[in-house]
N, C-alpha and C positions, 0 to 999 in steps of 0.2 A: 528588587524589581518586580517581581512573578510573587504575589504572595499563595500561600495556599496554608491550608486546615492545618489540623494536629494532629489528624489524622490518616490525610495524605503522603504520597512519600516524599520526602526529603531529598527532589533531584531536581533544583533550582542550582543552576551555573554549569553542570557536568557536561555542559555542550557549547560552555560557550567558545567563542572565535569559531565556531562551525558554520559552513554554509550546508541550508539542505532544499533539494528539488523534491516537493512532493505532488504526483501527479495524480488526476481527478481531485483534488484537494479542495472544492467549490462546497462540496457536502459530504454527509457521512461519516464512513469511515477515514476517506481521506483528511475530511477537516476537520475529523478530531487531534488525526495524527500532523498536519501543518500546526495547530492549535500547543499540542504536548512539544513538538519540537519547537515551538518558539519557546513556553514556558520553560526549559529546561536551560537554555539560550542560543541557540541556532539563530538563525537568521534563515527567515524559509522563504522557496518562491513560492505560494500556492497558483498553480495550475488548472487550468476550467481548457473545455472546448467547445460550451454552449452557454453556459451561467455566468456571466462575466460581473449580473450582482451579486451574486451569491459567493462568489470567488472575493469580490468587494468589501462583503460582510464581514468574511474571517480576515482578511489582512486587518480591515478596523477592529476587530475583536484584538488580534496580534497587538497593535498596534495601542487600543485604548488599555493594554495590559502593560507598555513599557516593551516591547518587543520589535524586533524589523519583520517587515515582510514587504512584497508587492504581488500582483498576479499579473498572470503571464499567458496570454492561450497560442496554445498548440496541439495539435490532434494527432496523442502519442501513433495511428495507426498510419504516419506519416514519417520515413523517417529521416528527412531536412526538417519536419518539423521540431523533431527530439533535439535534434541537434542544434536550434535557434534556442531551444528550452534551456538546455546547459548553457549556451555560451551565452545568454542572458543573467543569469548568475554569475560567467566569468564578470561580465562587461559591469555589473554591478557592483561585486562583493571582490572580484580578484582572485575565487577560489570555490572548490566546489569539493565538498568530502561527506554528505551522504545524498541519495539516489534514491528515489520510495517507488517504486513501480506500485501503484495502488491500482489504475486506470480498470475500469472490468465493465461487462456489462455480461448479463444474463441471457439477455434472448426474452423469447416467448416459450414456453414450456413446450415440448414434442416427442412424442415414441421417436426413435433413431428412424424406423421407418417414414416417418412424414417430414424430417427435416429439410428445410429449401436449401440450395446452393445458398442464395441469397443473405442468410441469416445463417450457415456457417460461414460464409466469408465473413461478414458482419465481427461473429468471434471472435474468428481468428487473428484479425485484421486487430481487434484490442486486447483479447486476452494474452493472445503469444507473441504476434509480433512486436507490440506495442510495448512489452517486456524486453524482446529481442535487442529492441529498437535502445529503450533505454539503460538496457546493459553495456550495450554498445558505446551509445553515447557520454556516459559516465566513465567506463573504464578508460575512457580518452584522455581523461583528464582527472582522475582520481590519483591522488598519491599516496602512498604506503600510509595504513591507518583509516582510510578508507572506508564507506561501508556501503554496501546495496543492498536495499529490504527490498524483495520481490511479496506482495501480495498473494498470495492461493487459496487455498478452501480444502475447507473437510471433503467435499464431493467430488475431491481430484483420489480419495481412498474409498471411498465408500459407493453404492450401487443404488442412487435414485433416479428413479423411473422417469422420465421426461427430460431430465438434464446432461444426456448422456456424453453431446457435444458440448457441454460449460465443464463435465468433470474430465473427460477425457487431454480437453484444453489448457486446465489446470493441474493436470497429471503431468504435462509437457513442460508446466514451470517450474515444477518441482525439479524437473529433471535436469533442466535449463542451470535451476540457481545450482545445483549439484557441478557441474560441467564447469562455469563461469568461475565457480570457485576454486577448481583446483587446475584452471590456467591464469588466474589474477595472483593464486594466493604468494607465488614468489614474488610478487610486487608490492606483498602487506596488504592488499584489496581483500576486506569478508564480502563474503556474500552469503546468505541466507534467505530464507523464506518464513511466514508465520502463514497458517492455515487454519483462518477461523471458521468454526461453525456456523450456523442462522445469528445473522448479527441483526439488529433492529434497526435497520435502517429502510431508507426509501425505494431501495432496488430487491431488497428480500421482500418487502412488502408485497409488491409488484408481482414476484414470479413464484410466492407462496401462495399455495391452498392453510385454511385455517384447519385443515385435515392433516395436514404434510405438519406445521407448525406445532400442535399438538401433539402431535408425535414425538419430533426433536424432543418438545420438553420433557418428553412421559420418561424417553430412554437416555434422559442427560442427567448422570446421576447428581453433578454440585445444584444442588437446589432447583433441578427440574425447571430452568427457566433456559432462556436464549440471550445471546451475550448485548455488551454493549459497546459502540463503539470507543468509547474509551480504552476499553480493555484492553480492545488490541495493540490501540496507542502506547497507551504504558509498555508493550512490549518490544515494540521498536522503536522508540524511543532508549530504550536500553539496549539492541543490538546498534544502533549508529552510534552510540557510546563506547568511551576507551576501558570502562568497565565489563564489553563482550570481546576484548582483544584477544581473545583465544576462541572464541566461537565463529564458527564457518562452516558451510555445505549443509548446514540445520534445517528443515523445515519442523518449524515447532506448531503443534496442535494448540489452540485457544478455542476449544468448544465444552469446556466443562466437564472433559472425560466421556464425550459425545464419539 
C-alpha cells in the first residue's frame, strides 16, 4: 500500500486495524504525524479549527497514498467539542486506540512581566486544557492496548526568556501524561509524551528570533541543526504501536541532545 525507500524504516502495516485522532493535524507537526500514522496503517481523523483546506490536503495526501482518513474540526479548547472529535471516529471506524494531543500554540513572545490575561487564557485554554480535554475524551473509550501521545517541548525543562508561560504550560503536560498514566495504566491505556526541541515548522517560525534560532543550533550537539517534523512523527508513530507495549509515563526528548 504505503511504499517507501530502502532507506526508510520498515513500519508499513504495524498499525494496521488502528484508528487514530490526531489533533491540529492541518500542518506541521501534526500533519506529519496524521501522514506517518496512516503510512504505517491506522486510519486517521486529522483535525483543523481554522484550516479546513489544509486539513483537506493531508487526508488527499492519506488518501492518494492508499490510506483512510477524513477531517474533522473541533476546537480542542472546547471540551463537547473533544468529545464530537472522538465519537466522530466511533461513528466512523467503530473504534478509537490512539489519541495525539499535538493542538499548541505559542503566543506572542513576552518577559512574565508583560504577560496579558488575555494570551495566558489563550494558552492555557490549548496547551493544557485542550490536553486535559483529550485525555479525557480518549480514555472514555480506549481499551486495554491503547495509547495517548501527548505533545510537549523542550521549553517545558529548560529557561527561555520570553516564553515563560508556553514552558511552564508545557511543564504541566509533562506532568499531566505522568498522572493519566498511572490511573489508565490498570486498564492497559500508555500514555506518554515526546518533547521536541525548535522543530521547522510555521509556529516556531513565527515566535523565533534568528538570534534565539541560532543559538538552539550552536548548543545542539547532532549536527548543530533544528529538527524536523517528521522526526517526531516517527516517534509516535512507534509509541501508538504494540511495539512500545511496555512504555508509559515517558516524556521523551527529540531535540538532538539540545
Amino acid at each position: 500500500m504505503f511504499s517507501s525507500s530502502s532507506s526508510a524504516p520498515q513500519t508499513a502495516g504495524r498499525l494496521d486495524g488502528k484508528v487514530a485522532v490526531v489533533t491540529g493535524s492541518s500542518r506541521g507537526i501534526g500533519a506529519a504525524i496524521a501522514k506517518k500514522l496512516a503510512a504505517d496503517g491506522a486510519k486517521v481523523v486529522v483535525n483543523y479549527v481554522q484550516d479546513g483546506e489544509a486539513a483537506k490536503a493531508v487526508v488527499a495526501h492519506i488518501e492518494e497514498a492508499g490510506g483512510s482518513a477524513f477531517a474533522f474540526r473541533a476546537n480542542v479548547a472546547v471540551q463537547a467539542e473533544v468529545e464530537s472529535l472522538v465519537a466522530a471516529a466511533i461513528d466512523k471506524w467503530g473504534r478509537l486506540d490512539v489519541f495525539v494531543n499535538n493542538s499548541a500554540v505559542s503566543g506572542t513572545p513576552a518577559p512574565i512581566e508583560r504577560e496579558t490575561e488575555a494570551q495566558v487564557d489563550l494558552l492555557t485554554a490549548i496547551n493544557f486544557k485542550g490536553t486535559l480535554w483529550g485525555i479525557q475524551a480518549a480514555a472514555k473509550v480506549l481499551q486495554s492496548g491503547g495509547s495517548i501521545i501527548n505533545i510537549s517541548s523542550r521549553a517545558a525543562t529548560l529557561a527561555f526568556p520570553n516564553f515563560g508561560v508556553y514552558a511552564g504550560l508545557k511543564s504541566a503536560v509533562d506532568t499531566l501524561t505522568r498522572t493519566a498514566a498511572a490511573e489508565l495504566g490498570p486498564r492497559g491505556i500508555r500514555v506518554n509524551a515526546v518533547s521536541p526541541g525548535v522543530v521547522e515548522t510555521d509556529m516556531a517560525a513565527g515566535a523565533m528570533t534568528d538570534e534565539l534560532r541560532a543559538m538552539v543550533k550552536q548548543q545542539t550537539p547532532l549536527e548543530h541543526r533544528t529538527g524536523r517534523p517528521e522526526e517526531i512523527a516517527n516517534v509516535v508513530a512507534f509509541l501508538a504501536s504494540d511495539e512500545a507495549s511496555w512504555v508509559t509515563a515517558q516524556v521523551i526528548s527529540l531535540a538532538g541532545g539540545f
